[in-house]
C-alpha positions in Angstrom: -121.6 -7.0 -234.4 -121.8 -4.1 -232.2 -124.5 -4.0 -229.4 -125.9 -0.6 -228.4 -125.7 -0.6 -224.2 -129.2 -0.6 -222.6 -130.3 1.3 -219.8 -129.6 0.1 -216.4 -132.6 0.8 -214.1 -132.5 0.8 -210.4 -135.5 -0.7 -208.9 -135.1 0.3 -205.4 -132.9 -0.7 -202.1 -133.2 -2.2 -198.6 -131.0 -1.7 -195.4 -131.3 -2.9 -192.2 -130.9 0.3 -189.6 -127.2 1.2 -189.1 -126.2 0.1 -185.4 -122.6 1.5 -183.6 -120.7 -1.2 -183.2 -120.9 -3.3 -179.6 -124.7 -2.2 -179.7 -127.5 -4.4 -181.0 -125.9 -6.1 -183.4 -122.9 -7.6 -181.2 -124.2 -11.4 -181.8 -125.1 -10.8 -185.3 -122.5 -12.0 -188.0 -122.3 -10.6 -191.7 -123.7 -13.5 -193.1 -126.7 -12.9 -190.7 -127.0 -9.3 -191.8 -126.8 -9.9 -195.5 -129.0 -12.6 -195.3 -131.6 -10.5 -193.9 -131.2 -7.5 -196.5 -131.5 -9.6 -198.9 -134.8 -11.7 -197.5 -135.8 -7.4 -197.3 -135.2 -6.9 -200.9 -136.8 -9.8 -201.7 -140.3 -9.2 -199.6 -140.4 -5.5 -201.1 -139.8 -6.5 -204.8 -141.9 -10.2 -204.9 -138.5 -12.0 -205.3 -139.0 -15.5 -203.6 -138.0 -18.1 -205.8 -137.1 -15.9 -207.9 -133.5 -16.3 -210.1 -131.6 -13.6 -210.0 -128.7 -13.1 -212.5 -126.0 -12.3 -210.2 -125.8 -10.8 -206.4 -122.3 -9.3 -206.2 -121.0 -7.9 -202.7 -119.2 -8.5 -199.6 -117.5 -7.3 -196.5 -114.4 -5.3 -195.7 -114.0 -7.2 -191.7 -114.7 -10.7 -192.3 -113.4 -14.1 -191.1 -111.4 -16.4 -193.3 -114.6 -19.0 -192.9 -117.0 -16.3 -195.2 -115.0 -16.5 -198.4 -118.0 -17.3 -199.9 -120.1 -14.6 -197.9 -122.2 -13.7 -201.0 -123.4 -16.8 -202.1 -124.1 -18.4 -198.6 -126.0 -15.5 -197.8 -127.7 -16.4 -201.1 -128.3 -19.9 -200.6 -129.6 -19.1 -197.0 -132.3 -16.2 -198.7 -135.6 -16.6 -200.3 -133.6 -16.4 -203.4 -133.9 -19.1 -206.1 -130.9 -21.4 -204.8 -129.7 -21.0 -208.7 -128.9 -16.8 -207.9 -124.9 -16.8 -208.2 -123.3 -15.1 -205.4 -119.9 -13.1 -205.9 -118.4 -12.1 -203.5 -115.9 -9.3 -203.6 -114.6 -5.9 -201.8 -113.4 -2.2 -202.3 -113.3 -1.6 -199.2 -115.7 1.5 -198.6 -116.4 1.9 -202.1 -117.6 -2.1 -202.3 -121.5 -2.2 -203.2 -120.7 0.8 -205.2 -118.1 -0.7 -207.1 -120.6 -4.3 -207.1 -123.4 -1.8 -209.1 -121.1 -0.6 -211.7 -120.3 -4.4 -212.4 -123.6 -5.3 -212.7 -124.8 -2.2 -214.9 -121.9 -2.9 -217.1 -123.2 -7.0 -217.7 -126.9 -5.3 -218.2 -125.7 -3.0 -220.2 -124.4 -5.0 -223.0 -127.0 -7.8 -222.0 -124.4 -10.4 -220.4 -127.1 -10.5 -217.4 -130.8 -9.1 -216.8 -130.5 -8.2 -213.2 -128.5 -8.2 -210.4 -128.1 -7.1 -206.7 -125.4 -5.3 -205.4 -125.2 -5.9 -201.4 -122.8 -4.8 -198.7 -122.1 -6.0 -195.0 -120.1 -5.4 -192.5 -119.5 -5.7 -188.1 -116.6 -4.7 -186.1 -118.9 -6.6 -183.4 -117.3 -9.6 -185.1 -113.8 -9.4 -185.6 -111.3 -12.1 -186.5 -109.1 -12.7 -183.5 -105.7 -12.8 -185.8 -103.1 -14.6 -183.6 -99.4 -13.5 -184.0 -96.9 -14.7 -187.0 -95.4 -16.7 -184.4 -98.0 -18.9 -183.0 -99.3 -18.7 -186.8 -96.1 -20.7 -187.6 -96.0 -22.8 -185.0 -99.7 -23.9 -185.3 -99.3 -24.6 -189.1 -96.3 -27.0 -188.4 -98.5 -28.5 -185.2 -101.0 -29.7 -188.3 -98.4 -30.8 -190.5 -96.7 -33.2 -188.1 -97.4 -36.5 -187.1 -96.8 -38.2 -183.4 -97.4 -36.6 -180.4 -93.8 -35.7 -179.5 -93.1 -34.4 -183.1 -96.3 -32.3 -182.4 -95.0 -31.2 -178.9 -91.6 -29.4 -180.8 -93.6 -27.5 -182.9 -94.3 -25.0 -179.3 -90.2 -25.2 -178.2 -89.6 -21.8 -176.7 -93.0 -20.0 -177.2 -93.4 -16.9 -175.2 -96.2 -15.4 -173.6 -96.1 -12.9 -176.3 -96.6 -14.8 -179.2 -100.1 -15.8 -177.1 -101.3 -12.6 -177.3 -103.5 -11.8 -180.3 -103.1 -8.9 -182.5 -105.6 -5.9 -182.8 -107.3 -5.5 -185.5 -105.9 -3.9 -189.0 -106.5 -0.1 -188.7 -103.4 1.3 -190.6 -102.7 1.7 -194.1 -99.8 -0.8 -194.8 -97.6 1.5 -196.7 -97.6 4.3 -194.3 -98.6 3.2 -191.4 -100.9 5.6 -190.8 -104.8 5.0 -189.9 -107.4 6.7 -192.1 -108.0 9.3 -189.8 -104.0 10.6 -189.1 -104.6 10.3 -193.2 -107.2 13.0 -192.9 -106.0 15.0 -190.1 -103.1 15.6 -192.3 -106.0 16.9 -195.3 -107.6 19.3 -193.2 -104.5 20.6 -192.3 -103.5 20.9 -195.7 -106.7 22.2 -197.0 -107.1 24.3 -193.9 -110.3 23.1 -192.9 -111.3 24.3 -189.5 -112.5 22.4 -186.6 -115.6 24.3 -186.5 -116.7 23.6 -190.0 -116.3 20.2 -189.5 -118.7 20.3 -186.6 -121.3 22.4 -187.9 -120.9 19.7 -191.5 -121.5 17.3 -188.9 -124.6 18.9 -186.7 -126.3 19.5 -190.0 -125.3 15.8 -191.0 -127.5 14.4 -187.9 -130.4 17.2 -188.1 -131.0 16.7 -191.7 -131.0 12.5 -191.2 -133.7 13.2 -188.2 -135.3 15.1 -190.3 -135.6 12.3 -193.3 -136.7 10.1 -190.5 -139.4 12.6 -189.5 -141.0 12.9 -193.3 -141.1 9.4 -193.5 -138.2 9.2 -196.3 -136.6 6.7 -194.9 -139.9 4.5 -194.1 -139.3 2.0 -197.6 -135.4 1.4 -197.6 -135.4 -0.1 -193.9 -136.5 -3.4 -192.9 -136.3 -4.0 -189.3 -133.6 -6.2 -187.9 -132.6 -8.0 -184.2 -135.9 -5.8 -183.4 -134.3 -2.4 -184.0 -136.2 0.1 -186.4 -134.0 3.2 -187.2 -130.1 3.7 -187.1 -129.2 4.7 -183.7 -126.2 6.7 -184.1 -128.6 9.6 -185.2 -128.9 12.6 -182.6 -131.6 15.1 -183.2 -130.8 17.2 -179.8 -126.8 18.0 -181.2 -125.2 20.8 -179.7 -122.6 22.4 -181.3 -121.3 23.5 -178.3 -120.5 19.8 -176.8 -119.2 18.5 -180.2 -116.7 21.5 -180.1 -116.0 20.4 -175.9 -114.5 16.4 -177.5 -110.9 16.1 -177.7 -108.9 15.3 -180.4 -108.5 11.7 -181.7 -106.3 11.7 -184.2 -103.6 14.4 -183.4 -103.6 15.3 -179.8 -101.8 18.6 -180.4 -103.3 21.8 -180.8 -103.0 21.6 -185.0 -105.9 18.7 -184.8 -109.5 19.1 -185.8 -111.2 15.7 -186.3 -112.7 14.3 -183.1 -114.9 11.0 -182.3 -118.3 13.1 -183.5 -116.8 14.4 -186.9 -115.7 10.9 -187.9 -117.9 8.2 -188.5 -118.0 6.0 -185.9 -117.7 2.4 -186.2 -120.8 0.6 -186.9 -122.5 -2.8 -188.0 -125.2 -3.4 -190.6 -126.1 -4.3 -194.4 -127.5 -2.7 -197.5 -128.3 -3.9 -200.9 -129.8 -2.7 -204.3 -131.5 -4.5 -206.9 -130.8 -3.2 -210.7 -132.4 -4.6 -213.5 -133.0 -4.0 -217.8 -135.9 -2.2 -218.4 -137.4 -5.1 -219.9 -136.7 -7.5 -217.1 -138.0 -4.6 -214.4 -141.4 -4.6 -216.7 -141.7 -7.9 -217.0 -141.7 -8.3 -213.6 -144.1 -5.3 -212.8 -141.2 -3.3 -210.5 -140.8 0.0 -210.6 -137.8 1.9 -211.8 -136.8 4.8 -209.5 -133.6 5.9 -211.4 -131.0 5.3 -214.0 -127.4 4.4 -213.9 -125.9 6.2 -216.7 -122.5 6.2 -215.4 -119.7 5.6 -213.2 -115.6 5.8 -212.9 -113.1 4.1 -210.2 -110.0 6.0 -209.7 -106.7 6.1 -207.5 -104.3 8.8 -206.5 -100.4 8.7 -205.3 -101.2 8.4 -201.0 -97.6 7.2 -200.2 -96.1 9.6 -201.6 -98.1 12.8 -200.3 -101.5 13.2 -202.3 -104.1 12.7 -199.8 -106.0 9.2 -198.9 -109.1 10.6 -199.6 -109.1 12.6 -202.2 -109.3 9.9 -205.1 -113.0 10.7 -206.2 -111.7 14.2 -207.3 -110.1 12.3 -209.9 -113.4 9.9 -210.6 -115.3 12.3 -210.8 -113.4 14.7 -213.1 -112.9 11.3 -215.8 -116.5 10.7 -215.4 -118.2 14.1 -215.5 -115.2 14.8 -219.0 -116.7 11.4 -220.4 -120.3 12.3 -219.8 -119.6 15.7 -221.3 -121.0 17.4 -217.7 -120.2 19.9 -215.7 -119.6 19.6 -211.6 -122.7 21.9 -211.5 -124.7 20.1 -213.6 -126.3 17.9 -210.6 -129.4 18.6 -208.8 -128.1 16.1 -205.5 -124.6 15.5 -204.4 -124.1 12.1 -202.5 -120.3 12.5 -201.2 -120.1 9.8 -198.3 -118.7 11.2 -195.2 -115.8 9.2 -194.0 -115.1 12.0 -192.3 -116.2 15.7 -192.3 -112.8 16.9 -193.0 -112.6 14.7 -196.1 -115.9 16.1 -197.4 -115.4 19.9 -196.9 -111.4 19.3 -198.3 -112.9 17.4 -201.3 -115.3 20.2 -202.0 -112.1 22.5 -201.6 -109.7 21.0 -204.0 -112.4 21.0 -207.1 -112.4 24.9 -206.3 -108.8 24.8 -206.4 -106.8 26.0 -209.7 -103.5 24.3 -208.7 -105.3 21.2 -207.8 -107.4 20.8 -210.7 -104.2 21.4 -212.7 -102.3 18.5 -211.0 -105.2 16.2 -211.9 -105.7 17.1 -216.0 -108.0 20.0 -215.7 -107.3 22.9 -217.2 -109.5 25.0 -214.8 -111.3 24.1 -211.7 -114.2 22.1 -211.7 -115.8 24.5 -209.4 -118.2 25.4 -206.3 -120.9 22.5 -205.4 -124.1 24.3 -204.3 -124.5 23.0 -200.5 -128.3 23.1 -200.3 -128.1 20.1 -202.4 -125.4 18.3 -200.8 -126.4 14.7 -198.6 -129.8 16.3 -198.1 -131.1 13.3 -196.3 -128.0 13.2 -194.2 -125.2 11.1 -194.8 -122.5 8.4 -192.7 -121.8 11.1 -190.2 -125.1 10.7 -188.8 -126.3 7.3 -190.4 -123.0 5.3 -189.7 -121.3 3.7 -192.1 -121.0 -0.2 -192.1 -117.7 0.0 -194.7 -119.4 -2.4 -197.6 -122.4 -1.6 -197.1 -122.1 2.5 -197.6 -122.5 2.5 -201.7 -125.7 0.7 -201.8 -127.3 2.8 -199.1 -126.3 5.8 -200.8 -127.4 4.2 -204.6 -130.8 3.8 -202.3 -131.5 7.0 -200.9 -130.4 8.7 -204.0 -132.6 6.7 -206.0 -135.7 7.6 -204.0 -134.8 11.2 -204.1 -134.4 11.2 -208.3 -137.9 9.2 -208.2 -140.5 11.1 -209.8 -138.5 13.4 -211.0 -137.6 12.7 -214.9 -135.7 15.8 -215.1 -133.1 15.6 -212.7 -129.7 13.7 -212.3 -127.9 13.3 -209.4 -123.9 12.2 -208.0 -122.4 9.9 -205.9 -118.8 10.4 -205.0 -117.1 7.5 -202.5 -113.6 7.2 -201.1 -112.2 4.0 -200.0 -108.8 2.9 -198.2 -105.5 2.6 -200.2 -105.8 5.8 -201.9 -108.8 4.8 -204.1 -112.3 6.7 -205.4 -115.7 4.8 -207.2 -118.3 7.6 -208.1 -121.1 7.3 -210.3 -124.6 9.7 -211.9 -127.8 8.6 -211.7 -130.8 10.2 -213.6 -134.4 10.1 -213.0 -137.4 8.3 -213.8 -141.3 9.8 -213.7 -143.5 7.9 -212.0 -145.7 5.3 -213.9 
């Protein structure tokens, strides 16, 4: 028998603040993060004890011990010790991608509720030792006797003792993210100066947020720190147009330290539920999940890295039978301000929109609605953690307001997109 798909509500998110990386949260691990997201969640929606269907999530830098990140992080909560924990990653687009799952199970009733949750440090990096030593260590284990155990290190070097930096590339290119987006903004022809004015406004409106007190229910304090402090409300344009280059040291690049996200530590999560279970329970529901798309484009061989959630987007908005200016708030995470304004471009673009189905152009996305709370340019941008702080914040905007609908557009690493709509709810 066929089931007609329920609404999936969102009840509401929690972060801890956003910290660069080698700050506050040097000594704190992932597990330590998530933990205390999820103790947040819990305290704002009267979730102790409770069980809950599923928490899905997970980090994109993790060490070998956390393959079970989610569900420790569960069993170590206030969570009923009976709460599955997946744990699983998309890189950037990971809590994102940890949503749609769970709206699709509530959808067709598999599950009741479920929280999405992201973490991530590059405080806490794996030290990765060399293939070499890797080799030699394994066959140290395997043997037995001390001088069969001595053979195992015949010859080693100096340089197999050194240990390797940290993945940064993209393994079929070889390139890093940001060479990956230098080349878009090249392509696209997106100035250095727009990146940095994207990028001042990024920061004022974010101070801004703070200021009203938007920001006051989605952050529970952590290690003693209250707000994310990569925010600056005194930017200059003038000094961010001073930094060099990062990416390309030649006169063709644009993208500096300021106009990229900089590394940064800390966790987010969301908690989506049926709209009987959110009754039941007395929480309120700030949005809707109506729909959502995961996409990937042709990176190796020239299309660019970040440019994926074009293609999302387009299957999602043809499926929900919506235009690109059908939206009263954009949410396009900013990897990069580069990646934002070229994203913006190539929906204008004929050619472009060709190449990817379209038989015309999607179109011009008002700016006055675009990250109005400020995005990870400002905000940071722990990689697994990004979607649910943007599900959050754009669930609080669409609160109240039964008439509006809003997007969320995410690029991730290896060439991929996740984007999704939410609609609002009015307030009981």
């Amino acid at each position: 028998m066929n089931q007609i798909p329920r609404r999936v509500a969102i009840v509401g998110g929690i972060r801890i603040p956003f910290c660069r990386s080698n700050t506050f949260y040097s000594d704190l691990s992932n597990l330590a993060m998530m933990t205390t997201t999820i103790n947040g969640l819990s305290e704002k929606f009267n979730l102790k004890g409770l069980h809950i269907d599923e928490v899905v999530g997970g980090a994109v830098v993790t060490h070998s011990k956390n393959w079970n990140l989610t569900r420790e992080a569960v069993i170590g909560s206030d969570l009923a010790t009976s709460t599955p924990g997946i744990t699983m990653i998309q890189a950037c687009g990971t809590s994102l991608q940890a949503a749609t799952g769970i709206a699709a199970k509530i959808a067709f009733g598999a599950i009741e509720c479920g929280i999405a949750i992201g973490s991530d440090t590059t405080s806490d990096v794996p030290i990765v030792v060399s293939e070499k030593l890797s080799r030699r260590l394994i066959k140290f284990a395997a043997r037995t006797g001390v001088s069969q155990r001595i053979k195992a290190f015949k010859g080693l070097t100096l340089r197999e003792l050194v240990p390797q930096p940290m993945a940064v590339v993209e393994p079929r290119t070889g390139l890093s993210m940001g060479q990956h987006c230098e080349l878009m903004a090249q392509e696209w022809q997106v100035s250095r100066e727009a990146q940095d004015q994207f990028t001042a406004d990024s920061h004022s409106k974010a101070s801004a947020a703070y200021s009203e007190g938007f920001m006051d229910d989605m952050i529970v304090p952590c290690a003693g720190i209250y707000r994310d402090n990569n925010i600056r409300e005194d930017i200059d344009l003038e000094r961010l147009g001073a930094l060099n280059n990062v990416f390309e040291k030649s006169t063709r690049g644009t993208l500096s330290a300021a106009n990229s996200t900089p590394l940064t530590d800390g966790a987010a999560s969301i908690l989506l539920a049926s709209e009987d279970w959110a009754n039941a329970h007395d929480l309120p529901i700030q949005a809707y999940l109506t729909n959502f798309q995961t996409s990937a484009n042709n990176f190796v061989d020239g299309e660019g890295l970040l440019l994926a959630p074009t293609i999302a987007v387009s299957r999602m908005l043809d499926r929900s039978g919506l235009l690109l200016q059908d939206f009263d708030y954009y949410e396009i995470h900013e990897a990069f301000a580069a990646q934002v304004l070229a994203t913006l471009k190539a929906w204008e673009d004929p050619e472009y929109c060709k190449k990817i189905g379209r038989d015309s152009p999607m179109g011009h996305v008002d700016l006055t609605k675009l990250n109005v709370k400020g995005s990870s340019l400002a905000i940071g941008h722990p990689f697994a953690a990004t979607g649910a702080r943007i599900i959050a914040n754009l669930a609080n905007l669409l609160y109240g307001q039964n008439d509006k609908r809003g997007l969320i557009s995410i690029c991730t690493a290896g060439g991929m997109g996740v984007a999704a709509i939410l609609e609002g709810v009015r307030k009981a």
